[in-house]
N, C-alpha and C positions, 0 to 999 in steps of 0.2 A: 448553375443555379444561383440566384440572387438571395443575396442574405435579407432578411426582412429585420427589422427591429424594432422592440418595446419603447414605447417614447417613457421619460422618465417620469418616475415613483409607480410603474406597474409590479400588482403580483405576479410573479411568475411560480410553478408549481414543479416539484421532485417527488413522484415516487419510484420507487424499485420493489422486485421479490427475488428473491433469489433463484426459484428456477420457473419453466413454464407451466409444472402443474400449478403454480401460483397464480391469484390472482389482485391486478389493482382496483377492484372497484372499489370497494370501501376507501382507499386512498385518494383515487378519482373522486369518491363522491363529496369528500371531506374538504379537497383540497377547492372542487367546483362552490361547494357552498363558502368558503373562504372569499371568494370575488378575484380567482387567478385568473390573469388575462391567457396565460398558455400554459401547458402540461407538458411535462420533459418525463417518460417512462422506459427507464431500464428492468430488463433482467439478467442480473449479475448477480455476485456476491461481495457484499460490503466490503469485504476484504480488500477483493480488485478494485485499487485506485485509476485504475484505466478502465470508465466504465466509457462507453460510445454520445450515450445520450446525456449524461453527468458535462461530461466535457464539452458538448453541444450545448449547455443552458448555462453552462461558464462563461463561454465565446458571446452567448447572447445576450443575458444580463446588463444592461448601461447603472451607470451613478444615476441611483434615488431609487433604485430598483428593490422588491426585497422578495428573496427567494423563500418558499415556504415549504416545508415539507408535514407530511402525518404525525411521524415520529420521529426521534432525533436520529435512534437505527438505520435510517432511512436514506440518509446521506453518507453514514461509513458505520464501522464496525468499529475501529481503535480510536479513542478520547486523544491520540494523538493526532491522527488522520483529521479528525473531526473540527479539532480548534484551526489546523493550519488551513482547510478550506476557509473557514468562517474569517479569520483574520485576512488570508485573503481578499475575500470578498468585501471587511470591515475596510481596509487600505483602501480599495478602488470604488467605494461610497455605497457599496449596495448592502442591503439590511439582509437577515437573517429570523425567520420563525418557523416557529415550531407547535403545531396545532394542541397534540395531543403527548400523552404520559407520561411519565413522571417528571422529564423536564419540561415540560408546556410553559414554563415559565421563562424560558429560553424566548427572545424577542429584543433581537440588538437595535431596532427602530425606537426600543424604550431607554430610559436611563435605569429602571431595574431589571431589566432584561439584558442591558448591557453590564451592570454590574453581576449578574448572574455569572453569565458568560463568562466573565473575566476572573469566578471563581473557578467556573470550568476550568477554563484555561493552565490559571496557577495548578492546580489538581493535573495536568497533561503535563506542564513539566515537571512535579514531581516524581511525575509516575518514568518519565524520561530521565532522572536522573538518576531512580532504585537502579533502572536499568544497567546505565552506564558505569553506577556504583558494583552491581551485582559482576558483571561483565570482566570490571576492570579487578574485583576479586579472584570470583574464576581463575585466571590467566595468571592472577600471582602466585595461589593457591599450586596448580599445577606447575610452574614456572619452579616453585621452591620444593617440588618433588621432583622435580629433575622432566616434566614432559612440555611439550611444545604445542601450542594451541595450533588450531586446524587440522586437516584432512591427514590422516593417515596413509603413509608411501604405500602404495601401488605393489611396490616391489620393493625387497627390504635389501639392505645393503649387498647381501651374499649372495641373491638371487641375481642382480645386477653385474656383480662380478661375473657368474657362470652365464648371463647373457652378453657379454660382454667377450668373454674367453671362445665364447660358440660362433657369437660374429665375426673375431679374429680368426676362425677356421675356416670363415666362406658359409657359414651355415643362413640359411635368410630369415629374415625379423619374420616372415609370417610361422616359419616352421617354429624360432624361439619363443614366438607368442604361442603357440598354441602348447609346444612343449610345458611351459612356466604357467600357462594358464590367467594370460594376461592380453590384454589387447598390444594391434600395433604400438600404436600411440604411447604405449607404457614402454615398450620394448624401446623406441625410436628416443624417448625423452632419457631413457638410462643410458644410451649411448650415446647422446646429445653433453651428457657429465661430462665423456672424454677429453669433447674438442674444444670444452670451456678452459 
């Protein structure tokens, strides 16, 4: 299939819903009165950054281009997600608008639209460093009560031993798994300890 392309400074148009009892007209119709030369429509959820159609109007997009969506939800769910598209997009010369609520003021083809955005932005990595602040407490927090962050053993030291003692009798990891109430793979990885 031949790729076709927007000659530069077209709009180009994003809606999504998140499932199929949804629907896009109202975005269609919003984004048709806007003057988009083409409609890119997924049904995903913001969340998933791997949306089919999102990444198709990425690929399509050229410099002078500006992508326009409904609402700013519309593009992603997390203000993290959101900026790194947008800059993105800012980096490889194509604009950014946002038709309708409460950010409608959102319009990187402006100088207040781009100053906007760029509060946005500082706002995303704020929010990216509570994170990493919060995160990196967490783990000291537990860390100085004596536990270890991530997944809790499968099988706890003892259980490991007595899997361990049963397969040194010739007994088989499926019988030890089902005995211990563990899968293979749990059984296989405590006696995999041994031979480290």
């Amino acid at each position: 299939m031949t790729k076709t392309t927007t000659p530069a400074g077209h709009l180009i148009g994003y809606a999504r819903v998140s499932t199929g009892d949804q629907d896009t007209q109202l975005q269609m119709d919003a984004l048709n009165a806007a003057g988009v030369a083409r409609i890119f429509t997924d049904t995903a959820s913001g969340k998933n950054a791997d949306r089919e159609e999102l990444t198709k109007m990425l690929d399509y997009a050229r410099e002078g281009d500006t992508i326009v969506v409904y609402k700013l939800d519309r593009l992603g769910r997390s203000l993290i997600d959101l900026v790194t598209i947008v800059d993105a997009l800012r980096e490889r010369g194509i604009g950014f608008k946002v038709l309708t609520g409460a950010l409608s003021a959102v319009d990187t083809t402006t100088a207040d639209g781009r100053l906007f955005f760029q509060i946005i932005g500082a706002m995303a990595e704020f929010e990216r460093s509570l994170i990493k602040d919060r995160t990196r407490a967490g783990l000291d927090a537990a860390k100085a009560q004596g536990r270890v962050g991530g997944r809790p053993k499968a099988l706890s030291d003892d259980m490991a031993t007595v899997a361990r003692a049963r397969r040194a009798k010739g007994e088989s990891v499926t019988a030890i798994a089902k005995a211990l109430g563990v899968s293979r793979p749990t059984v296989y990885k405590a006696l995999e300890g041994d031979a480290a």
